[in-house]
C-alpha positions in Angstrom: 114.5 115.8 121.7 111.6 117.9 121.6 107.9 116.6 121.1 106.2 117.2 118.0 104.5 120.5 117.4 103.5 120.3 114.3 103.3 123.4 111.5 105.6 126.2 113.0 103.6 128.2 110.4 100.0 127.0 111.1 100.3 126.5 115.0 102.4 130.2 115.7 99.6 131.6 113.3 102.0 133.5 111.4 103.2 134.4 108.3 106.3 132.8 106.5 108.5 136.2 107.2 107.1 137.3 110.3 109.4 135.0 112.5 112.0 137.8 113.3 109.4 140.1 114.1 107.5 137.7 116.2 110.5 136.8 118.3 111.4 140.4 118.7 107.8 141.8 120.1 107.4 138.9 122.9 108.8 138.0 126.1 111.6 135.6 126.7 109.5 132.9 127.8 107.3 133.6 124.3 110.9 133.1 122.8 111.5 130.2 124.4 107.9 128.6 123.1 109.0 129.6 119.8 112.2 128.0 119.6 110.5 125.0 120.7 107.8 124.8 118.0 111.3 125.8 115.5 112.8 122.7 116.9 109.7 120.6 117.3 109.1 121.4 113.8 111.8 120.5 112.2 112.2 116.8 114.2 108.9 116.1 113.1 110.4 116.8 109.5 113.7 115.1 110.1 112.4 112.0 112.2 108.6 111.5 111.5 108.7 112.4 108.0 112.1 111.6 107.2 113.1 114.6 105.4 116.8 115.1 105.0 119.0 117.6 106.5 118.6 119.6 103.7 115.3 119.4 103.0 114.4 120.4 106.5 116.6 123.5 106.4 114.7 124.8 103.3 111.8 124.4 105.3 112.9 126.4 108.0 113.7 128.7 105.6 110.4 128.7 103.9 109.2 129.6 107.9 111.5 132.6 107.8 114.2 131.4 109.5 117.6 133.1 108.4 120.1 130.6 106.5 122.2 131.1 109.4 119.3 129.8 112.4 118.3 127.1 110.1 122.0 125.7 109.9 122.2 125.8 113.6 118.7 124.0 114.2 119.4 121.4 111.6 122.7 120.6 112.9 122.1 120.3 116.7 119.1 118.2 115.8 121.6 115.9 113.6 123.6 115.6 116.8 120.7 115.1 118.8 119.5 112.4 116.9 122.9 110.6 116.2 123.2 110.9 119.9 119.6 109.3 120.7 120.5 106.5 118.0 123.6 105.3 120.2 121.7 105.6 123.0 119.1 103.1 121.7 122.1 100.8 120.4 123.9 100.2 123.8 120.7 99.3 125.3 119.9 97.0 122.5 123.5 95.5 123.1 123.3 95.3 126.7 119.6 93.7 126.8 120.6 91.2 123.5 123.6 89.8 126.3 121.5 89.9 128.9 118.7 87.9 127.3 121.7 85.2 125.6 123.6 84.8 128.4 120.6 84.1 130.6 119.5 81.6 128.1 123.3 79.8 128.1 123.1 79.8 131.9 119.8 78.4 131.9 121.1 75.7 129.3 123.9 75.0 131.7 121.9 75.0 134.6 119.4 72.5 133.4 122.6 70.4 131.3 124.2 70.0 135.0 121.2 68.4 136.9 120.6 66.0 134.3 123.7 64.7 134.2 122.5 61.2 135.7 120.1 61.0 133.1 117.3 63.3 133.3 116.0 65.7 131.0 117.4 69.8 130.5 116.3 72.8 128.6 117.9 74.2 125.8 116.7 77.8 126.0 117.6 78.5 122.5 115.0 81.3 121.8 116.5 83.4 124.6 120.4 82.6 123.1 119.2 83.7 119.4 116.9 86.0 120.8 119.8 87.9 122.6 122.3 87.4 119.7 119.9 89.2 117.5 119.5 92.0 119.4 122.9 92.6 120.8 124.8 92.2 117.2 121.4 94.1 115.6 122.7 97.4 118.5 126.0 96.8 117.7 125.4 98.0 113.8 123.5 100.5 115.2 126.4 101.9 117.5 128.5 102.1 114.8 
């Protein structure tokens, strides 16, 4: 996902409908910084500020951006995001049964040398621990 950039407005030091114009007086690597402050901007809307789809497409809009460009920004970073979130859940899955099945092993580890009497661990913290976070990334997957 791209970083944050801030203000598409404020750091491109342009006007609201000078976007179009902008884009079509520079370079393609000028183009390529602009679409990235587009994108940056509207993450930072959509992810650090929580702003829904829509309200992030009216402030592309707002920018300049056509109805059409601010569709197509909003929705791939929708996809990017969804995609980023599922990401995060299978790790959260597969680190939550690392974590409790490490602690059951250590449990049975521990269980089977005391059998003539001794003491063993119950590594408890590491089975909830890993319960947690492997049922708390499967919600998330889904």
């Amino acid at each position: 996902m791209p970083r944050e950039r801030g203000n598409v407005g404020l750091s491109l030091g342009i006007q609201s409908n000078n976007i179009k114009n902008m884009i079509m007086e520079t370079g393609q690597n000028e183009i390529h910084e602009a679409v990235d402050k587009i994108y940056g901007f509207a993450a930072n809307l959509m992810v650090n500020e929580k702003k829904s789809a829509a309200e992030t497409k009216e402030a592309l809009i707002n920018q300049g951006l056509s109805n059409e460009s601010a569709n197509a920004v909003v929705e791939n970073l929708e996809k990017q995001i969804k995609e980023a979130k599922k990401e995060r859940a299978g790790k959260d899955m597969m680190y939550g049964a690392l974590w409790c099945i490490g602690g059951i092993i250590v449990t049975a580890v521990t269980y089977t040398s005391a059998t003539g009497g001794g003491t063993y661990v119950v590594a408890w913290g590491a089975i909830l621990f890993g319960a947690f976070q492997f049922v708390s990334g499967l919600f998330n997957f889904v």
